[in-house]
Structure formats: C-alpha cells, structure tokens
C-alpha positions, 0 to 999 in steps of 0.5 A, a space after each residue: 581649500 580645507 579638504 587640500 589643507 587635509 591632503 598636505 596633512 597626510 603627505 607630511 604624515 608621510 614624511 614623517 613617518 619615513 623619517 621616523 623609521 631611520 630615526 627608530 632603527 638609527 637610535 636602536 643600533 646607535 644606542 642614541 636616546 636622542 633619535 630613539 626619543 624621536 621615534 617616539 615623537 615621530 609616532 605621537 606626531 603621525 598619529 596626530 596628523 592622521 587623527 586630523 585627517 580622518 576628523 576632517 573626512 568626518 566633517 565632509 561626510 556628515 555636512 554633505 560635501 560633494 566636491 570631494 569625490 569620496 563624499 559624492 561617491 559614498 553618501 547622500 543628503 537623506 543618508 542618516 547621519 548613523 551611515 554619514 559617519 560610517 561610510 568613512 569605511 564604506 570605500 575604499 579611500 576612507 577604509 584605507 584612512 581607517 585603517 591608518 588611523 587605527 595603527 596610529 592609536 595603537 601605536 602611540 598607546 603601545 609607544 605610551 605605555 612602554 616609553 621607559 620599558 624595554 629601552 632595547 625594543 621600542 625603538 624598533 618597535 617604533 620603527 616597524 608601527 612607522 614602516 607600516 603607517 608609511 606604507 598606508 600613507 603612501 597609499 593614501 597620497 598616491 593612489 587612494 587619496 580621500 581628499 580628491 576634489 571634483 570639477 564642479 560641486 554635485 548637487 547630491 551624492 550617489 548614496 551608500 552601498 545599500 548593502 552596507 546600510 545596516 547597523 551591523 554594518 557600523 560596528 562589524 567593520 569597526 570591530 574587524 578593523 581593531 583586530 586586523 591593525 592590532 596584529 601589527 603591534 605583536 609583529 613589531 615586537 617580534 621582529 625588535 626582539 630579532 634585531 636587537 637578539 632578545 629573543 628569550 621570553 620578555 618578547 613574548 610575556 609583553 606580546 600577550 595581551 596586545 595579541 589577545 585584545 585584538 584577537 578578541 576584536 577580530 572574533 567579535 568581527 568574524 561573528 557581527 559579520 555572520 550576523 549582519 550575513 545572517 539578517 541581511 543576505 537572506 540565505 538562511 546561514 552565516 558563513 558562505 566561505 566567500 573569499 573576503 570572509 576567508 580574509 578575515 578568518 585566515 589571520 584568525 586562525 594563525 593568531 589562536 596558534 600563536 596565543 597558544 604557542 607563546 604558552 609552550 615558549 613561556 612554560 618549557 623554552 620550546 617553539 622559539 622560531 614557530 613563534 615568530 614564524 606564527 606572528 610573521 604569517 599572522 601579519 602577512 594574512 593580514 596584509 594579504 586579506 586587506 590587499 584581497 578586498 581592495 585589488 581585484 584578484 578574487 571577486 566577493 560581494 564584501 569586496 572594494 572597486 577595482 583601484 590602483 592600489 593592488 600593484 602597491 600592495 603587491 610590493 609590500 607583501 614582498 618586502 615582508 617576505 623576503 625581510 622578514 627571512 632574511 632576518 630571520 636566517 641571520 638570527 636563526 641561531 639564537 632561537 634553538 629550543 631550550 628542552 624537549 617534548 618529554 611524551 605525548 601525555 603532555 600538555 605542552 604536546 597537545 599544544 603542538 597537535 593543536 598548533 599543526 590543525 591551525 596550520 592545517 585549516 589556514 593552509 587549506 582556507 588559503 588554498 581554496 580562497 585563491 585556487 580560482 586565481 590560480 586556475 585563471 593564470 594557468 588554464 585561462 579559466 576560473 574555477 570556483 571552490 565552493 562550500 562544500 571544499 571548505 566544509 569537507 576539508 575543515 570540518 574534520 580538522 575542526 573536529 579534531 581541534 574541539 578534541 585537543 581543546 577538550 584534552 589538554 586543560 587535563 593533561 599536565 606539563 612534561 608528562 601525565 601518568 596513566 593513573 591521573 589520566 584515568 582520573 581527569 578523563 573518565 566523567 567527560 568520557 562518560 558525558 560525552 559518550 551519552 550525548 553521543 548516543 542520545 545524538 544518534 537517534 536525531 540524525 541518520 547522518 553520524 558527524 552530528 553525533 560525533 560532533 556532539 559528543 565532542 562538544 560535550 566531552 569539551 564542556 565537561 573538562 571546563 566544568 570539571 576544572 572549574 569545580 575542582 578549583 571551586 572546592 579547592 578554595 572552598 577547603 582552603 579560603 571557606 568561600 562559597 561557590 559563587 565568590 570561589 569562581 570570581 577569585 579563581 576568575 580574579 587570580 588566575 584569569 589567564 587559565 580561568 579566561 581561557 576556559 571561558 574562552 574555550 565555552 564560547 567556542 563550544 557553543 559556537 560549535 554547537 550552533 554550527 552542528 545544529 545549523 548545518 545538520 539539522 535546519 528545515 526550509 521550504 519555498 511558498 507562495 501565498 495570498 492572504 490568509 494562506 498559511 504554511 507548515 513547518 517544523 512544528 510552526 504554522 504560519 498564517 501570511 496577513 498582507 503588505 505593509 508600506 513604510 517610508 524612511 529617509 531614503 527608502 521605501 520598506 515593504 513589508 509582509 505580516 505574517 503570523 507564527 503559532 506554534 504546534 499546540 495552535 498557540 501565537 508565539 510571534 508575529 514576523 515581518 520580513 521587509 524588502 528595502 526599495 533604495 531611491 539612488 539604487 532601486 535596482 538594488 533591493 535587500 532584504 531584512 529577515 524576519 527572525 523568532 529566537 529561542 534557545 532551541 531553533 529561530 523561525 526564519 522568515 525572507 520574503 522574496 516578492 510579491 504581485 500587485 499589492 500582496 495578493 500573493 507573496 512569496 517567501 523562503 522559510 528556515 528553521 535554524 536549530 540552535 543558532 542563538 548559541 552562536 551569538 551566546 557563544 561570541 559573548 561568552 568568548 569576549 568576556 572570556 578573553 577580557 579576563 584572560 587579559 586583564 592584569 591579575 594579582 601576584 600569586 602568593 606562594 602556597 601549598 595546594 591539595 593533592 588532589 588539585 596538584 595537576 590544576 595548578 600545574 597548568 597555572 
C-alpha cells in the first residue's frame, strides 16, 4: 500500500509539473503575476513531491523491501547499508529519480533565490526546469517506475552490481549527477532570455555562477570516476575513452566553452548567439549522455540495462532541437555583435581559439563515441573506435589548448602591443623552452617534451600573474606576500579562481604525460618469497590472506616493496573480491604506494591452491597523484571564482600592472 501511495506521488508531480509549464509561459506572456506566481508554486510543490518519493525509495531500500522489484533487483539483506542507500543510483529507475530529485532542488533554490529578480525571466525559467522535470516524470510513471511491486515477497534480493560496491562509487555518481542536472538550470535561463527578447548581458551575469557550481560538480565526477577506474578495474589507467565516460566529458567540454565565451560577451558585447548556441548543446549533451546509458544503442561496462526508455528520450532530443532552432531563427535578429575582434593579440581572440578547440575535441569525442552505431545501421557491422583514435586526435587538440591557456591571461583586450608582448612573455618562454630541453633527454619520444614544456609555459603565466598582483598590493596596501594573495583571492576571485583553476588543470596535465609516456608494467607469477624488479622497486610475494566482510570473501596477496637502496617503503596488499549473489563476478582492489613522483601499482590476477603461486600485473605510474592533486586544486579554484566578492572600489593602478587590471 505505501510503495503504491509513492507511484500516485509522481503521477501527481506529473500533473503538476505539465500544469506548471502552461502556468510559467501563460504568466510570462500575459504579464500575470497571478499564474507566474503559480509557476513558482508549481515548482516548490513538484520538488516537494519528488523529495517525497525518493524518501520513500530510501526507506525500501534500507529496510530490505523485496516486493518492490527495484529493491529486489539492486540490494540485499548483507548489502551494508553505506551500498543501501547508494543503490538508489545504482539502476536504472532509481538513478532516473535521481536524476529528478536533483532538478527539483536545483530549481526550487534557482526559483528561491530569484522570486523577486528578473520578474521578466523566471517565469520561463520556471517553465523550462518544469518542462524538464515533466519529461523525467513521464518517464518514471511509464516507463521506469521504482515503485513496481512484485507477485509475491522474495525472500532476499540479488545484491548490488559488485562493480558498483566501492565507495568511489557512492560519491562519483552523486557528484556527476550535480553537474549533469545543474547544466539545465543555465539552459533556462538562456531560452527565457530568447523568448522574453532580453538577450543583452543580464542573462549571462546571472548564469555565471549557476554554470561554474555544476561544472565543478561534474569535473569532480569526471575525476572520482577515473579513480574509482583507477583502484577498481585494474588496468593500470584512468581513462579508457569508453562511451559512457565520453558521455560525461562531452557536456564537460562545451560548458568549459561557454564559461569562457560569456566572458567576451560580458567584456565586448561579441558571440551573443555562440552563446546560446553553447549552453543549447551543453544541455543536449547532457540529455544525449543520460539517453546513452540507459537505451541500449552503445554498449559500455558503466552502462544501465536495456529498458523501455530509449524510444522516450528519443522523442525529447528532438523536441529540443528543432524548439530550440525555431526559437532561435525568430530571435536571431537580436543577438548581432555589438563590436569586433580588433587583433589576434587580444584576449578576447584568444578566447575565440580557445572556444573553436573545445568544439573541436567535442565534435571528434562525439564522432568517435557513436561511429560503432552508425557503421551498424549502415554496413551491418559495428566497428569499434578505440583509444588510440581518441589520443591521436584529441591530443594534439589539447595540446594547443594548454597553449592558448598559457596565452591568454597575458594578453590584453582589444589589442596588445609588441613591447608589453615581449614583456609578459619572455620568462614563461624561458622556463618552458628549459623544461622542454631537460624533457628531452627522458624519452626518445618528443610529444612528452612538447607537452612539458607547454605545461610549464602554462604554470609560469599563473605564477607570473599572481607575483605582479602580490607586489602591486605590497606598493600600494604594504600587505606581506601571504595576506596580498588571500586579498587578490578576496577581491578578484573570478580572475584569481580562474588561475587557480587553470593550475589544477596543468597538473592534471602533467599527470597524463607521465602516465602515458612514461609508465613501466610487467606480468609475473610467483610462489612465496619469489620477488620481481621494476623501475627501482623490488618486490618480495609473502602469501595468501583471507578475510570475510558481510557479503564477500576478500583474498588477498601480501606483497612487500623496497626500494632501489634495498630499503622497505610499503607493503601492498592487492585483494580479489569473491561475491555470494555474484561469485562469477569477481573485482579487483589494487594495491597502490603514492608518492609525488610515481605510485607502484599492484593487481593480483590469481592464484593455485592456496597461494603457492600467484600471479600479478605490476604499474609503475609516474606522476599520477598530480592528477588527483590537480582535481582538488581545481575545486578550490572554481569555489573562489564563484564566490561573491566585494565591490571594487575605484583606484589608480601602477604602470606596471596596467595590463593585469585589464583583464579584470
């Protein structure tokens, strides 16, 4: 009777939502306070309702209801209650209430916050978070319902995908789930700004921060998800290229455009339709990535079961096409450029290179993820595109981004002339050209080199900038160095964030080069007290170590590290997890020694009778900890680029910090 009472919840979210969408774009064309007032209703009512349903999910989950077929299929009565409560996304109806449950937060803190601003936007604002709700909801009521009840009541359920039984696992979802729905929110706001004709800068000044919290949201999810590839899988890397990990990273990349687009808008009035043509795509990525997991059409080890709901998403893609062109060709003469790019020694054009490589690396992200589909409708065959497509075409791509990355704190708007070029440049150049060289005499192979280098040249016009700033509020405030950073942080956070942001993405950078370039593997079996060499490491095989948790066997091997001097730095123990609803379904948990300089990587594959030989895949992994370094120094970053700061006050500025301020 209770799990019934949560179906009629989200088929009457249902009606309201639908209700709530004539109500916003009524209201927002009438002028009516009454129905926009409505709208805002609408959406706190939805959100309660959906909060209700997903509550009551929870409760089935965690007290082990097995007549609800969700319950049965996704948990299990040893499942610890940490995986109870995560299998909520653990399949496909759940994830999909998810999914809505997110949307309502974030539209009833969007519709919260801006119930007596932009009186002309919300209520389509409104309308638009509704229209997208509605679409889930219907999903939910037809074709995905969580509430589905069984014939009779098991006795136990069939447990969670061991896959999905790792804590990384709890919070990477959680964290990619905040970024994906959160992109919906900036998509509202741009298609209010084109029906209610205010497509000037107010749009965009207001989108800011609702398109940076969720685009920090989804890189953190990008990157638990490579760790959680990096510990669980046991491959020896992060990132495959797989098509469910292209979902996530195609709406990454669009939405890093368009944070950086708006910029141009907001500085020269220039890119008004890139703008919203930007934020359109980001959302239909979005769409398009969760429509990926869930139809059937690409196949990937992240992937949900086949279901009914491909044929639903389908539909909706294509309303948000052609809706979104229509509206756009009947608004098009309103979003003309107010100015030009002056010279390609400007920031502004920078930008613009910067923006054309985003595109680039999503259109050939985008071709490559489902050119297996396409080759089966049209030959009959699928062919796969792996790896070394995405590596050889992107990389290059991303290699010219770190440039432009590098470049264009130091140019200035409108144009930069060759004297203050000279002067920004000439210490990155040095420190990057030297990197470059040292680089050289590691590898035979020259992108490493190349890549170095440009990380360098990248890091140095951070550290450039932010030692000017430090010396100019030394002159003009006497601060010492430490509180001369936390004011520029404190006052400029956008400019001073987005350098930090920029940091972590160098690092990040550098953690690739050294993974890819540089990392050592070898395949070895052996008995007890048999040891293996390998990049300055030795390591000595112990035995076999049993341990039993609530729904598993762990066994696991010892082995002991030391290092090129014959001293111990570690002991590791690789462990093969043994399911009791899935024995034919084993994972693996790495053993792992970090360091700043190179993690010493440990998979045990298995092992005869009771370890009197094992066998194992050993990684050296160079710099790979910068990458998980890099993702936190990103967060921060983007946290004090978003984070309200005081009013400037006017002053006069050196000299010698003109061209800093001017990318204020």
């Amino acid at each position: 009777m209770l799990f019934n009472i949560g179906y009629l919840i989200l088929v009457t979210a249902l009606v309201i939502a639908g209700i709530g969408v004539v109500l916003g774009f009524a209201g927002g064309q009438l002028r009516n306070q009454r129905l926009v007032q409505s709208s805002f209703h609408a959406v706190y009512a939805v959100g309660g309702l959906v909060a209700i349903a997903a509550v009551m999910l929870w409760y089935g989950l965690l007290t082990d209801q097995f007549q609800l077929t969700y319950v049965w299929n996704h948990s299990e009565r040893a499942l610890p209650n940490f995986y109870k409560f995560s299998a909520l996304w653990g399949g496909q109806a759940g994830s999909l209430l998810f999914w809505t449950l997110l949307l309502s937060v974030y539209s009833v803190i969007v519709s919260a916050v801006n119930r007596r601003r932009l009186q002309a936007l919300m209520p389509y604002v409104n309308a638009v978070m509704l229209a997208t709700s509605t679409f889930f909801l219907i999903l939910l009521v037809f074709a995905a319902n969580p509430f589905k009840l069984a014939a009779f009541v098991p006795a136990d359920g069939q447990g969670l995908n061991p896959l999905l039984q790792n804590y990384w696992m709890v919070i990477h979802p959680v964290m990619l789930y905040l970024g994906y729905v959160g992109m919906a929110i900036p998509f509202a706001f741009a298609v209010g700004a084109l029906i209610s004709k205010r497509v000037g800068n107010e749009w965009v000044r207001t989108v800011r921060r609702w398109t940076l919290i969720p685009w920090m949201f989804l890189s953190a999810g990008i990157l638990m998800g490579s760790q959680w590839a990096y510990m669980e899988l046991g491959w020896g890397g992060y990132w495959a290229w797989d098509p469910v990990e292209n979902a996530s990273f195609l709406p990454w990349l669009t939405g890093t455009a368009f944070l950086h687009s708006i910029i141009i808008q907001e500085q020269r009035g220039i890119l008004k339709t890139w703008n919203v043509v930007l934020i359109w795509l980001t959302y239909f990525l979005v769409i398009l990535g969760t429509f990926t997991t869930r139809s059937g059409v690409l196949q990937s080890v992240h992937a949900f079961a086949l279901s009914d709901v491909g044929p639903i998403f389908l539909g909706f893609m294509i309303l948000i096409i052609f809706g979104f062109l229509w509206l756009l060709f009947k608004r098009l003469y309103l979003l003309k450029d107010e100015q030009s790019i002056d010279s390609y020694s400007s920031r502004e054009a920078a930008f613009l290179g910067n923006n054309w490589l985003f595109t680039s690396i999503t259109f050939a992200t985008l071709w490559g993820t489902f050119f297996p589909m396409f080759s089966e409708i049209l030959t009959g065959e699928r062919i796969s595109v792996a790896a070394p497509f995405f590596n050889k075409v992107n990389g290059p791509l991303f290699l010219l981004l770190f440039l432009l990355m590098g470049i264009g704190p130091l140019l200035g708007w409108r144009r930069t002339g060759m004297e203050a070029l000279r002067k920004q440049f000439t210490w990155p150049l040095i420190a990057g050209v030297a990197i470059g060289i040292i680089a050289v005499f590691l590898s035979p192979n020259p992108w490493p080199s190349v890549g170095l280098a440009v990380c360098t040249f990248a890091t140095a016009t951070i550290v450039q900038e932010f030692v000017r700033g430090v010396i100019a509020r030394r002159v003009t405030n006497n601060e010492n160095p430490l509180v001369a950073m936390a004011s520029l942080a404190r006052r400029n956070g956008r400019r001073y964030g987005g350098y930090i942001v920029h940091l972590g993405m160098v690092m990040i950078a550098v953690a690739i080069i050294g993974n890819e370039f540089f990392q050592q593997t070898t395949n070895v079996t052996l008995a007890p007290g048999g040891q293996v060499a390998l990049g300055g490491y030795e390591l000595t095989y112990v035995g076999l170590e049993n341990n039993r948790a609530s729904n598993r066997t762990e066994i696991g091997a010892r082995v002991i590290v030391h290092d090129r001097n014959g001293k111990m730095v570690g002991t590791l123990l690789p462990l093969r997890n043994l399911y009791d609803k899935t024995p034919d379904m084993p994972t693996s948990e790495v053993g792992l020694r970090m360091t700043l300089l190179e993690d010493v990587y440990v998979l045990l594959n298995g092992w005869e009778g009771s370890g009197s030989t094992a066998t194992f895949t050993i990684f050296i992994n160079p710099l790979t900890i910068w990458m998980w370094i890099g993702g936190i120094v990103l967060v921060l970053g983007t946290l004090i680029a978003s984070w309200p700061h005081p009013v400037k006050r006017t002053a006069s500025v050196p000299a010698a910090t003109g061209l800093a301020a001017a990318g204020d």
